[in-house]
VOZA-710867 format. One line per field, with one value per residue (C-alpha): y, x, z; residue number from 1. Coordinates in steps of 0.2 Angstrom, whole numbers. Each point is the difference from the previous one (the first is absolute). Example, Ala and Ser with C-alpha at 12.3 -4.5 7.8 and 13.67 -1.06 7.14 Angstrom:
2
Y	c(-22,17);
X	c(62,6);
Z	c(39,-3);
nr	c(1,2);
This chain:
398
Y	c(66,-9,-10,4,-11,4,10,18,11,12,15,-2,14,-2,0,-19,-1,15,-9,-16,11,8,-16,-9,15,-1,-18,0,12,-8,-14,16,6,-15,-12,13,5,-20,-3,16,-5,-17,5,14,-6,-18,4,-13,-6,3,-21,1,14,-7,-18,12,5,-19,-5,11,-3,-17,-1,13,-10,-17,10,8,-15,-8,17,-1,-18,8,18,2,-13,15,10,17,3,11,-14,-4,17,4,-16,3,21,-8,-12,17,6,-13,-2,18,-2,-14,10,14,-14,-12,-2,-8,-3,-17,5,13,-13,-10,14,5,-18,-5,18,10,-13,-1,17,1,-10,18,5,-15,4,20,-6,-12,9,15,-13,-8,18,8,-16,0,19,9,0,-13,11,11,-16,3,18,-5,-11,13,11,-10,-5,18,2,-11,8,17,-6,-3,15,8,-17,-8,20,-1,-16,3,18,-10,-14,17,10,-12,-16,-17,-6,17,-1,-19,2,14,-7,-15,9,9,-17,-9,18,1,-17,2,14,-10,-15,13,10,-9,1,-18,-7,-14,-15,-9,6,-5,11,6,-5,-12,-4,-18,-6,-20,-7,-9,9,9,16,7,-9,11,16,-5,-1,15,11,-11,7,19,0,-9,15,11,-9,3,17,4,-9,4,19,6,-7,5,19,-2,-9,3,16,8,8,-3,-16,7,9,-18,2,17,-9,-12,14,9,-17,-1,15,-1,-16,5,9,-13,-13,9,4,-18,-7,13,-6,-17,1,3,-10,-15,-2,-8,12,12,-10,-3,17,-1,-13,10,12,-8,-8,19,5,-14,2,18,-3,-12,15,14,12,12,0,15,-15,-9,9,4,-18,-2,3,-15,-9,6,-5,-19,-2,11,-11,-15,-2,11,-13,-15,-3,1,-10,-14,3,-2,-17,-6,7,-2,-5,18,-7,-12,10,16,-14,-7,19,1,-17,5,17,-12,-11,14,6,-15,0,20,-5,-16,14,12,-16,-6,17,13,-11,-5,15,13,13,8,-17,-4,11,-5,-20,10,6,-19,-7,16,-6,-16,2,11,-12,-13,12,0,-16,3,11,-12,-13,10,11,-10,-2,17);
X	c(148,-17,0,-11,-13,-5,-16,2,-12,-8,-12,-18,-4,14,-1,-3,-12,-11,-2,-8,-10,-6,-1,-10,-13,-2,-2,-11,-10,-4,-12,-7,-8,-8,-4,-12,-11,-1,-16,-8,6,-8,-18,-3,8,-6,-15,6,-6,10,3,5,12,6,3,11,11,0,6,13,8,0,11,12,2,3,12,10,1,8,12,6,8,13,0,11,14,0,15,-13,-18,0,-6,-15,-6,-1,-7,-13,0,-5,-15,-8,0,-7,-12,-6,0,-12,-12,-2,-3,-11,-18,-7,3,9,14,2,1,13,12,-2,3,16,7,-6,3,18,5,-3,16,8,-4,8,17,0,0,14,9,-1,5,16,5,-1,7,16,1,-4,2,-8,-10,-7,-9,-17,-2,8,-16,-11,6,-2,-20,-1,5,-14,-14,8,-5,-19,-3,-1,-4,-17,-8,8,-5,-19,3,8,-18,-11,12,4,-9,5,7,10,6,7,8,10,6,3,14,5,4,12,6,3,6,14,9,-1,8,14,4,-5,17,9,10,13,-11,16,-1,-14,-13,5,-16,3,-17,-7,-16,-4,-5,-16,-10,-14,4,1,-16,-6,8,-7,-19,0,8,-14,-13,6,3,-18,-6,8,-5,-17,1,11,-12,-18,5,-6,-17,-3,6,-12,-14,-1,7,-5,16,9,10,16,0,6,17,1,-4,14,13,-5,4,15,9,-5,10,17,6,-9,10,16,-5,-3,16,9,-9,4,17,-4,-13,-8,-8,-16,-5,-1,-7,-16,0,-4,-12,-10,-3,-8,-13,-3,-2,-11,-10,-3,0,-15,-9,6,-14,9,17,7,-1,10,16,1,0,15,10,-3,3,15,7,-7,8,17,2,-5,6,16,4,-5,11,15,-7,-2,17,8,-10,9,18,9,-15,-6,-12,-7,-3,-8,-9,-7,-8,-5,-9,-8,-5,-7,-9,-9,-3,-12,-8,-4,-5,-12,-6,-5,-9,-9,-2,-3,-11,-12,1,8,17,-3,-3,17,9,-9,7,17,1,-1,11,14,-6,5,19,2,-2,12,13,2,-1,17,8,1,6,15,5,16,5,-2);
Z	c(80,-3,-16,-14,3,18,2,4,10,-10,7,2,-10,-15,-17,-2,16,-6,-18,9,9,-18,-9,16,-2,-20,2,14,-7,-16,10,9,-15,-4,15,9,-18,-3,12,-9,-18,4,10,-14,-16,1,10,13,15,18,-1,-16,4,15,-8,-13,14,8,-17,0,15,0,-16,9,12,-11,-8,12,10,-15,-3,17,0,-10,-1,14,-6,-15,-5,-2,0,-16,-10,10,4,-19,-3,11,-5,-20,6,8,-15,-10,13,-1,-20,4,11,-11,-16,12,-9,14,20,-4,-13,15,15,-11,-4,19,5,-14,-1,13,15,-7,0,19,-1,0,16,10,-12,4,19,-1,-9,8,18,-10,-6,20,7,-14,-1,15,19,12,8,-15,-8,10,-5,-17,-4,9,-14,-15,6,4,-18,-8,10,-7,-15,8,2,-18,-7,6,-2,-20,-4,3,-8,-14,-2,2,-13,-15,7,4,-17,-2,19,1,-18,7,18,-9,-10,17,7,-15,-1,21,0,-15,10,18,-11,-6,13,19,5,1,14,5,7,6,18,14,6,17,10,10,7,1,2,3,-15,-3,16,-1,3,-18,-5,14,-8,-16,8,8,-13,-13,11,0,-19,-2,10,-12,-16,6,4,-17,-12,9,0,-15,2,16,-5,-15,6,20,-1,-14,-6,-17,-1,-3,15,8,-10,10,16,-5,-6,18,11,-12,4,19,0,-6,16,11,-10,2,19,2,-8,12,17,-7,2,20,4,-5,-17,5,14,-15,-12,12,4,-20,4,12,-10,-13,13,2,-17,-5,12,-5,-18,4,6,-8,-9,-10,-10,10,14,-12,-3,17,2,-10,13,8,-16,-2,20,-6,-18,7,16,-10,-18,4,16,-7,-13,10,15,-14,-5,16,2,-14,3,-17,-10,-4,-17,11,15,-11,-10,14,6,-17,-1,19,-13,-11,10,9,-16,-3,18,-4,-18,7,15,-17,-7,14,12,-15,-8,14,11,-10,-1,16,13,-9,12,16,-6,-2,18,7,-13,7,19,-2,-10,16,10,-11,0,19,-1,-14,11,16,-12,-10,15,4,-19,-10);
nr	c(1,2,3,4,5,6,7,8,9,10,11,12,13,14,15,16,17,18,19,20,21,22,23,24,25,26,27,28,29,30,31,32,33,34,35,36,37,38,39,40,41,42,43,44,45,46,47,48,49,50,51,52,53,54,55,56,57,58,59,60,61,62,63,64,65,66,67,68,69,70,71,72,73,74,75,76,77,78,79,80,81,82,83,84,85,86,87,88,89,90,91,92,93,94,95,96,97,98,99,100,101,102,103,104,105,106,107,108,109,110,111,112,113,114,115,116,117,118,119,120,121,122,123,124,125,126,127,128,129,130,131,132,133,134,135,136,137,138,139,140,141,142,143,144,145,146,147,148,149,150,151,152,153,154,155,156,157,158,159,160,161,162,163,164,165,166,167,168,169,170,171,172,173,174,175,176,177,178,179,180,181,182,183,184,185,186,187,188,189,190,191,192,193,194,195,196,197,198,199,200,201,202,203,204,205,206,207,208,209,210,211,212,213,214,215,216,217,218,219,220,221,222,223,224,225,226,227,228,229,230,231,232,233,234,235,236,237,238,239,240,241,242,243,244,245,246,247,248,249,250,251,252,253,254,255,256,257,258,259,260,261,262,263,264,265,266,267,268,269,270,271,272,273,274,275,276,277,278,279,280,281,282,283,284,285,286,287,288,289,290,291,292,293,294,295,296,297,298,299,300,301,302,303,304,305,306,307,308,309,310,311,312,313,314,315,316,317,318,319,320,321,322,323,324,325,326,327,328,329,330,331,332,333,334,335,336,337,338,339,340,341,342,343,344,345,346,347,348,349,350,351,352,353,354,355,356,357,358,359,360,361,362,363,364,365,366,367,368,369,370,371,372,373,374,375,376,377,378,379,380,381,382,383,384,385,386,387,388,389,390,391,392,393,394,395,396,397,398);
């Protein structure tokens, strides 16, 4: 008889697993209904510039990543991650509080920077939590399509959430619509602290995959996944300008492009985490890569918006393959180090963030919206090329 401490398998789809699920798309979904209407709220409300705009979004990242560098050094010596995911649930909050009472672009930038940077701190948390929990709680071979799940959860919540937050800035405005996400956050955050379920930290994760340390192998995981997420910051933050003003539709129709991509990409997620489980995780993650060279490219010379949601599809191949893949392929670089590990994806997140947010600054402002996506297409072309590159250099160790 197995004593009490000893993990025991639960099913993927019981009780406890199906309440992370609910709880990873509420929490997820609150940075959804704010991070795509932030360009918006900062180009028309403050009347700013596509520099200033992008220097926002520099900003930002930058502090995420100072702050969940420092996070990580002990995050994973922790007995949970409740503590850390509400703390990080009631600085979105206050940080929407502060957007909706900013009088000027810089009280904006310095709640984005203090409060908004360290909120993304949640994101990291969800992920290793959700890796501890499959590694402690559930069969060896489910953890890929366990993680595939929980991401497929948080773009769930992508697609109603991008097309109600910009419904929200056209319906009450920005003051009315940051006041009342920012409630959903402490609010979101309060039941994730009760009711994430908790379990023993006394037993190993199971992987048993090593990687040499101090090679440069994951500082090459790390640059190519930076590139594909500056591809996406780009495409993200520039698309309701280029609805508006190249395309001459309403800019809330980019929260239905998003919502559209959003819903696309839960069962190419869950399709993914399933082929990962028999083939190699990189050969569908540039599958991903490809086809964001192709939607790019298309983007770049797209006339219409009907062009545009057909084009979601492709979106939705890159951001499935890519964000549902990556984390784990972080994770099993680091075997037993899952806050590091989905840090480290995170801060390869945030550092693209910045080299998407510099692209708006420099690109947007000298050539405008539309040449941003023709720069997009070679910046995908080359992490392609970096990621065969990964692939020859990992395929004797995971």
């Amino acid at each position: 008889m197995s004593s009490p401490s000893e993990p025991q398998f639960i099913s993927l789809y019981g009780p406890r697993t199906l309440l992370i699920y609910l709880l990873a798309m509420l929490l997820g979904g609150m940075y959804a209904l704010v991070a795509p209407t932030l360009s918006f709220y900062l180009a028309e409300h403050f009347q700013m510039r596509p520099l200033a705009v992008g220097g926002f979004f520099v900003a930002v990242a930058l502090a995420n990543i100072a702050y969940s560098q420092v996070i990580a050094r002990w995050s994973d010596r922790l007995q949970q991650r409740h503590g850390l995911i509400l703390a990080g649930m009631l600085a979105g909050g206050l940080a929407c509080f502060a957007f909706a009472r900013a009088p000027n672009y810089w009280w904006a930038l310095a709640a984005g920077i203090t409060l908004f940077g360290l909120s993304n701190s949640v994101l990291p948390q969800i992920f290793a939590f959700s890796r501890e929990y499959a590694d402690r709680c559930l069969p060896a071979h489910q953890t890929t399509m366990f993680n595939a799940i929980v991401r497929a959860c948080i773009a769930l919540a992508w697609v109603a959430a991008p097309p109600a937050g910009f419904f929200l800035q056209s319906w009450v405005g920005f003051e009315q619509q940051y006041l009342g996400v920012g409630a959903g956050y402490i609010l979101i955050g309060l039941v994730a602290f009760r009711f994430l379920p908790r379990f023993p930290q006394n037993h190993p994760p199971r992987h048993s995959t090593d990687i040499p340390k101090g090679n440069s192998t994951l500082v090459l995981a790390i640059l190519a996944f930076a590139l594909l997420f500056s591809a996406n910051q780009t495409y993200v933050l520039a698309l309701p300008m280029l609805v508006s003003r190249e395309l001459g539709a309403e800019a809330q129709m980019a929260g239905w492009l998003m919502g559209t991509a959003a819903a696309l990409e839960i069962p190419i997620m869950l399709l993914a985490g399933w082929l990962a489980a028999r083939y190699r995780l990189l050969s569908i993650i540039r599958l991903g890569c490809a086809a964001a060279i192709v939607l790019y490219f298309c983007v770049w010379r797209a006339g219409h918006l009907w062009q545009m949601f057909a084009l979601q599809l492709l979106n939705a191949t890159f951001v499935g393959c890519m964000a549902g893949l990556g984390i784990t392929l972080f994770q099993n670089l680091l075997p037993g180090r899952a806050g590091l590990g989905s840090t480290l994806f995170t801060n390869a997140s945030q550092l693209g963030n910045i080299f998407g947010s510099l692209a708006i600054a420099v690109v947007a402002d000298l050539q405008g919206y539309r040449d941003l996506y023709g720069f997009n297409a070679l910046v995908a072309a080359l992490a392609f090329l970096m990621l065969i590159q990964l692939d020859r250099r990992t395929r004797s160790l995971i």
